[in-house]
C-alpha positions in Angstrom: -1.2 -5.0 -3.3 -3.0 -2.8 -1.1 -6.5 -1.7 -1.5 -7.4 1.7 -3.1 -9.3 2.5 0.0 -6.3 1.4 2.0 -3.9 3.7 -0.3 -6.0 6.8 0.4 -6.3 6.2 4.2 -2.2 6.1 3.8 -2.7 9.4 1.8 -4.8 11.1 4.2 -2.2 9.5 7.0 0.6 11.6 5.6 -1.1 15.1 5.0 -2.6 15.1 8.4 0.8 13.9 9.7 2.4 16.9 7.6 0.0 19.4 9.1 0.4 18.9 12.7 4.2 18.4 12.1 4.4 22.0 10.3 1.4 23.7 11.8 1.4 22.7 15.6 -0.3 25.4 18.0 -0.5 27.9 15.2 1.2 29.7 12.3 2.1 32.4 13.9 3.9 34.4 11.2 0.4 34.7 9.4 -1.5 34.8 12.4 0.2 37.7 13.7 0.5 40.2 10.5 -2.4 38.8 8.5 -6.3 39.2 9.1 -8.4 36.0 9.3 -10.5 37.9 7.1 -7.9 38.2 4.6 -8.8 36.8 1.4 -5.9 35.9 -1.4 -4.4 34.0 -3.8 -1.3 32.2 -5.2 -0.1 30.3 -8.5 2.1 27.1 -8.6 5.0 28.5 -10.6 7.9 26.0 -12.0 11.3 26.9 -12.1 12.5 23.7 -13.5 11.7 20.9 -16.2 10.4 17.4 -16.1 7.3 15.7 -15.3 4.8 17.0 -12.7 3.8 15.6 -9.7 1.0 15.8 -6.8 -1.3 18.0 -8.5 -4.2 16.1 -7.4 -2.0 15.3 -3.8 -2.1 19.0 -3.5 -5.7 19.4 -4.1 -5.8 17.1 -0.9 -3.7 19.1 1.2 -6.0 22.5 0.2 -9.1 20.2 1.5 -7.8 19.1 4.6 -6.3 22.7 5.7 -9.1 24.6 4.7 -12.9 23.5 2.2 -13.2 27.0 1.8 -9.5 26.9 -0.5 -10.7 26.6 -4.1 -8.2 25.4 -7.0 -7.8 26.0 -10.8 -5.7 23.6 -12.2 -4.0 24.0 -15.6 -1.6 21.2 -16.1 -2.2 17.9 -14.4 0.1 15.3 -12.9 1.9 13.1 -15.4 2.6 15.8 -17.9 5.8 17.9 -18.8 6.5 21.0 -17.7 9.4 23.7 -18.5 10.4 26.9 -16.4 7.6 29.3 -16.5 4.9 27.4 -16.5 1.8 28.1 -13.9 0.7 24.4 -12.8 -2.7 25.9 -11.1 -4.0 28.9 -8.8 -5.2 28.3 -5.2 -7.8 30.7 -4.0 -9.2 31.8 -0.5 -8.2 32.8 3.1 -4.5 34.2 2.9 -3.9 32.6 6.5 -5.2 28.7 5.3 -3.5 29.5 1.6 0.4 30.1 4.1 -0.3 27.1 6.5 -0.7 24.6 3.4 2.0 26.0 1.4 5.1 24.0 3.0 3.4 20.8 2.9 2.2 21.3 -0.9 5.7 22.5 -2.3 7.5 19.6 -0.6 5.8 16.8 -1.7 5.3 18.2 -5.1 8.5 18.9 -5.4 9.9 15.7 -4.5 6.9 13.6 -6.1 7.5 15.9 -9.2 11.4 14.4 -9.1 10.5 10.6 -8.6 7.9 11.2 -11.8 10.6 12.5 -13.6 13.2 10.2 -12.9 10.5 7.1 -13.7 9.4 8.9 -17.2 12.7 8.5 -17.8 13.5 4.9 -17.2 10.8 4.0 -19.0 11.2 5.9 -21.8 14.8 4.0 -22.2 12.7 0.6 -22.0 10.7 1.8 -25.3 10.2 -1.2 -27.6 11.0 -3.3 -25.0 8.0 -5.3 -22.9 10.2 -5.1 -19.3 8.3 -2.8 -17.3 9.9 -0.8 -14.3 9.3 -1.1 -10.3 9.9 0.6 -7.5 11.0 -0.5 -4.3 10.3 -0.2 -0.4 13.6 2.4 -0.4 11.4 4.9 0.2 11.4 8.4 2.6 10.0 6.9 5.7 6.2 8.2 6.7 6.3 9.1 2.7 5.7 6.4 1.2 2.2 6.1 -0.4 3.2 9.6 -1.8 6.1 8.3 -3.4 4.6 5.5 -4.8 1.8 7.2 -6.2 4.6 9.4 -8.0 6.0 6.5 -9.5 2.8 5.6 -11.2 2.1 9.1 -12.7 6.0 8.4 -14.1 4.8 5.8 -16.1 6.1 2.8 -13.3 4.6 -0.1 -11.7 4.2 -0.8 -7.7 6.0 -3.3 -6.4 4.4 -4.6 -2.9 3.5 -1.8 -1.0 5.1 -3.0 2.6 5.7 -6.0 4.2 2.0 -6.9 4.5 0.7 -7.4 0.8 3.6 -9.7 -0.4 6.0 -12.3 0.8 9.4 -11.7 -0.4 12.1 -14.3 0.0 15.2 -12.2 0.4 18.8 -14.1 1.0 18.7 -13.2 4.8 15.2 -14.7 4.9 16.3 -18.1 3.3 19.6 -17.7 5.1 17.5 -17.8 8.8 14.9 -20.4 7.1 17.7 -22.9 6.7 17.6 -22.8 2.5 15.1 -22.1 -0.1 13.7 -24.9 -0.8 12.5 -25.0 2.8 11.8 -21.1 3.1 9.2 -21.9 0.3 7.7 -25.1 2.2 7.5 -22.5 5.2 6.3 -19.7 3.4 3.4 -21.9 1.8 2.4 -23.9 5.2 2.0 -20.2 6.9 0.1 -18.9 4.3 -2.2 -21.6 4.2 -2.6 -22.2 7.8 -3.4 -18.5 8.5 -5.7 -18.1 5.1 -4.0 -15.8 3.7 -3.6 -15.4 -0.3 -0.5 -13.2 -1.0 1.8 -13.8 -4.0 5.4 -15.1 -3.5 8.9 -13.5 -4.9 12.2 -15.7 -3.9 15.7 -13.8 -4.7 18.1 -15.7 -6.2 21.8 -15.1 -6.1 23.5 -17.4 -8.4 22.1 -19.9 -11.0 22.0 -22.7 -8.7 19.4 -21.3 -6.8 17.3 -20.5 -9.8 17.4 -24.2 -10.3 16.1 -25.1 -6.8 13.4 -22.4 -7.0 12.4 -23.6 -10.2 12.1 -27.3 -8.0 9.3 -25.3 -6.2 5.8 -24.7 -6.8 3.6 -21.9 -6.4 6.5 -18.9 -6.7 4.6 -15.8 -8.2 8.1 -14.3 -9.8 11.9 -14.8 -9.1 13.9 -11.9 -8.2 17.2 -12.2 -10.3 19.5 -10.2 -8.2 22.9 -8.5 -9.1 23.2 -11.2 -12.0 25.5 -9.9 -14.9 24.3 -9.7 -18.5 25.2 -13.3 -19.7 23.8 -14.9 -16.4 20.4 -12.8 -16.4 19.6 -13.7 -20.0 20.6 -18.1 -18.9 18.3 -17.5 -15.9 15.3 -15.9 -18.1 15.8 -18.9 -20.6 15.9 -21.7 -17.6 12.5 -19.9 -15.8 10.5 -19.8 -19.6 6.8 -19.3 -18.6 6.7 -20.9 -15.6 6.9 -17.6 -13.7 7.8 -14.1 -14.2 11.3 -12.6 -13.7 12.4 -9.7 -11.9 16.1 -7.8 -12.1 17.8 -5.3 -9.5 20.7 -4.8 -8.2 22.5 -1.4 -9.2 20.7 -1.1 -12.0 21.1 2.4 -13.9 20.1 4.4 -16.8 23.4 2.9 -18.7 22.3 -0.3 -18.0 18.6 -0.9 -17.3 17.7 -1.4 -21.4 20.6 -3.9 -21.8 18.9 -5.5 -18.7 15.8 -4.9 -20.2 16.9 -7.1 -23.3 17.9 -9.9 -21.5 14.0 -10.5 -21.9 12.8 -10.4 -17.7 9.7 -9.0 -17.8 10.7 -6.5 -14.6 13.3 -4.2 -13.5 12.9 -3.0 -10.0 15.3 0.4 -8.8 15.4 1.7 -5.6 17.1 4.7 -7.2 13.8 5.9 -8.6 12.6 7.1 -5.0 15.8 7.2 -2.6 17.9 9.1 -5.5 16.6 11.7 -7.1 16.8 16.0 -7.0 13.6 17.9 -6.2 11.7 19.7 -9.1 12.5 23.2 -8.1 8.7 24.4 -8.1 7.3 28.3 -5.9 3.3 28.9 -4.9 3.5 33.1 -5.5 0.9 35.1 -4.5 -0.6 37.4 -7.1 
């Protein structure tokens, strides 16, 4: 995985992104009816229910568009919220408060809807000890944002990007010329380059558990788009000599049953590329 200093340069990445992408030259709705001298402030009002997200994101956002902005916060990420509820106030210039108010509510809102959504998968894997992933199926230049969200949900990371993991998909061993020599590869590049970085290898079918399992050195086998019967005769052939790994249009009706198969991970794409934004205002007052 990535570094935490790395994760907040990716952070600071996408809010300065956000900014010049919203703010350009100017606002010139608040520039033009609004003195700079103009002091105000707003509340985060919710309009919606579910789990909060990008509190602390937010706070970031405030920073970077204006030090002067100061904010109270009430209700921090990870916890519920229902219609009505005031998540914090933001205080300061009226001009700095408008110019960072786009850029807040969006990524709250959709952070807010990817905690939710994770909350929720989890909570169906109570009593269980399969813990839930996300993916790399996430909003393009969003993504540290997203994954963050899924953590306040109650999820896991999986590998940030392409960098911090290798991942044997079927195209990769289809190009490599087989697993068994996708792994050989994999391990000779690693090695020659210095490079420690844990392996995953997808498997389609149960033969190809078999010839992973022929393998050393594979962190965790991806178990992908396996039914019931043949997840739970892959989990019993792999034991403890790595960890397991479902996905594969995995969904609320089915990720428990997955779940007690016994893999120890369930990965979703769903839990960033499909989900409804939290429905969330910033009001002056």
């Amino acid at each position: 995985m990535i570094s935490e200093a790395q994760f907040q340069e990716e952070l600071r990445s996408i809010i300065q992104n956000g900014i010049r992408e919203d703010i350009g030259p100017g606002d010139y709705s608040s520039l033009a009816c609004i003195p700079d001298t103009e002091q105000g402030r707003a509340k985060l009002l919710v309009k919606d229910e579910g789990i909060i997200a990008g509190v602390a994101f937010a706070a970031m956002v405030f920073q970077e568009v204006d030090p002067g902005l100061k904010v109270e916060t009430f209700i921090r990420d990870g916890e519920k919220v229902r219609h009505g509820d005031v998540v914090f106030h933001v205080s300061g210039s009226s001009q700095s408060i408008l110019k960072a108010e786009r850029l807040v509510l969006n990524s709250m809102q959709r952070m807010s809807a990817i905690a939710t959504k994770t909350r929720h998968y989890v909570d169906l894997l109570e009593g269980t000890h399969t813990k839930v992933l996300d993916t790399r199926k996430t909003t393009p230049g969003f993504r540290a944002a997203e994954k963050w969200a899924v953590k306040i949900g109650g999820g896991e990371n999986h590998r940030f990007a392409l960098y911090d993991m290798v991942m044997l998909k079927d195209n990769h061993i289809d190009f490599a010329g087989g697993i068994t020599l996708a792994i050989a590869k994999t391990k000779q590049y690693l090695a020659a380059h210095n490079l420690d970085l844990k392996i995953i290898v997808e498997a389609r079918n149960l033969a190809e558990i078999e010839e992973i399992l022929q393998s050393e050195g594979v962190y965790r086998i991806l178990i992908d788009n396996f039914n019931f019967e043949d997840t739970r005769k892959a989990v019993a052939m792999i034991g403890t000599r790595c960890l397991t790994e479902s996905s594969g249009n995995i969904n609320e009706k089915t990720i428990r049953d997955y779940a007690q198969c016994g893999v120890d991970y369930i990965s979703s794409g769903a839990l960033t590329h499909s989900v409804y934004n939290m429905d969330l205002s910033l009001k002056a007052f």
